[in-house]
C-alpha positions as a Python dict, from the first residue, in 0.01 Angstrom:
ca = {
    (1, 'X'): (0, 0, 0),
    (2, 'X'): (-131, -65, 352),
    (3, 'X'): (-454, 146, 485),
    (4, 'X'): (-360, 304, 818),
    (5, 'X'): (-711, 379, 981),
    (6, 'X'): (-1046, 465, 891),
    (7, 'X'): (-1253, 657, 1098),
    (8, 'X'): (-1683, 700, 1054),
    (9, 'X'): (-1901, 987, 1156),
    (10, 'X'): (-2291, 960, 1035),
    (11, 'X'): (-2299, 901, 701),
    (12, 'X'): (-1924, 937, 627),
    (13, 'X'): (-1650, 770, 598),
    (14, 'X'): (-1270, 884, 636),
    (15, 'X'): (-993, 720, 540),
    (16, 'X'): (-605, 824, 641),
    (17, 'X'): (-347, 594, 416),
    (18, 'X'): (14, 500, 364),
    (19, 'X'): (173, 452, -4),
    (20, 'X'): (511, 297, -88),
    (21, 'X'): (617, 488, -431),
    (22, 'X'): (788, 251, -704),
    (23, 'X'): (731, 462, -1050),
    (24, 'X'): (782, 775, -937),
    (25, 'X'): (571, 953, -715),
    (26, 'X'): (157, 913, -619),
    (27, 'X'): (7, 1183, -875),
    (28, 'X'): (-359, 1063, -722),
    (29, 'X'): (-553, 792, -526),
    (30, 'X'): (-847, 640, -653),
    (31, 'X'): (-1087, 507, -382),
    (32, 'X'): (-1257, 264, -444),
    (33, 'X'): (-1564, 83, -296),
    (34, 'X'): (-1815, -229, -301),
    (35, 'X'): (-2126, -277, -139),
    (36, 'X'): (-2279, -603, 26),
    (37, 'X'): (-2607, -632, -168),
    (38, 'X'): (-2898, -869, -42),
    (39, 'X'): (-2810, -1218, 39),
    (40, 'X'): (-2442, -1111, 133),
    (41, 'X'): (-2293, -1123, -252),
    (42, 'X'): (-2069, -789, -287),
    (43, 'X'): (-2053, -647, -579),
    (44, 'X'): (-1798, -541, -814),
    (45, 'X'): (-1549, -278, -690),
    (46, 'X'): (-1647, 89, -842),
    (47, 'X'): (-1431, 409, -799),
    (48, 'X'): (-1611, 641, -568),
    (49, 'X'): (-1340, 878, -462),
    (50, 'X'): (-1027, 1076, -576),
    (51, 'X'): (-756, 1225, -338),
    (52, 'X'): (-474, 1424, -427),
    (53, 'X'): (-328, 1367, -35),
    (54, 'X'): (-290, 1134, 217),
    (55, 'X'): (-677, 1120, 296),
    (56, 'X'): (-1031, 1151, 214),
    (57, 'X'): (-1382, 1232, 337),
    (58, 'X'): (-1657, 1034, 125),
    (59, 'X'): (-1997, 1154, 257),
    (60, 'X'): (-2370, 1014, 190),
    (61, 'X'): (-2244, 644, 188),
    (62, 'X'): (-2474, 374, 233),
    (63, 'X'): (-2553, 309, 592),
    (64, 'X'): (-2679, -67, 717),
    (65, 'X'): (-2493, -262, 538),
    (66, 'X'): (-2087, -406, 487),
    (67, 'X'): (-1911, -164, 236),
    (68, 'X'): (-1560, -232, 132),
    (69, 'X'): (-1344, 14, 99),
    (70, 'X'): (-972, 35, -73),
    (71, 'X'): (-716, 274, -254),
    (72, 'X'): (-500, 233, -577),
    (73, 'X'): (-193, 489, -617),
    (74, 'X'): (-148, 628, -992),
    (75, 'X'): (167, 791, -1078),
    (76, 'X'): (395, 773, -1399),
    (77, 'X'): (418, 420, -1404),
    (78, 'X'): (8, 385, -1382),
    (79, 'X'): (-253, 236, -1142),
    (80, 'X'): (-72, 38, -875),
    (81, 'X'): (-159, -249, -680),
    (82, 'X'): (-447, -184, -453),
    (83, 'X'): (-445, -166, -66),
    (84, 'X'): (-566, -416, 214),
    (85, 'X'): (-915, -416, 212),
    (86, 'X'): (-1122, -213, 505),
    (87, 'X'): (-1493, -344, 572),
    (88, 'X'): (-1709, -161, 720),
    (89, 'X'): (-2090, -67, 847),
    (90, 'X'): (-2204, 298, 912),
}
């Protein structure tokens, strides 16, 4: 699974994402996020979003400092292999 583009706006963050189906098809996406804390070590990645399409609008993110972003398809055959990673600072 490749991400296609993120956009940000304020305090948000959109994401727009392709999947490649191999179980049957994407039931969900889980987003899923980690956070530069201070002296640059990111932390471990936590789900902070769920889509049922192709994209997502996360508001009140963390602004000032590199967030990580990435998305995991579930369908019949479970969670899949998680997409390219996305950095970013709103």
């Amino acid at each position: 699974m490749k991400t296609q583009s993120v956009t940000r706006r304020g305090a948000a963050c959109r994401a727009l994402f392709l999947y490649t189906a191999r179980g049957g098809a994407v039931c969900t996406y889980l987003i899923l996020r980690r956070m530069e804390s201070s002296g640059g070590i990111m932390s471990e990645w936590e789900q902070v979003g769920i889509s049922l399409s192709h994209q997502i609008t996360l508001t009140n993110q963390t602004r000032f400092r590199q967030l990580e972003y990435r998305v995991a398809a579930v369908n019949g055959a479970g969670v899949g292999v998680p997409s390219n990673t996305v950095a970013v600072v709103l």
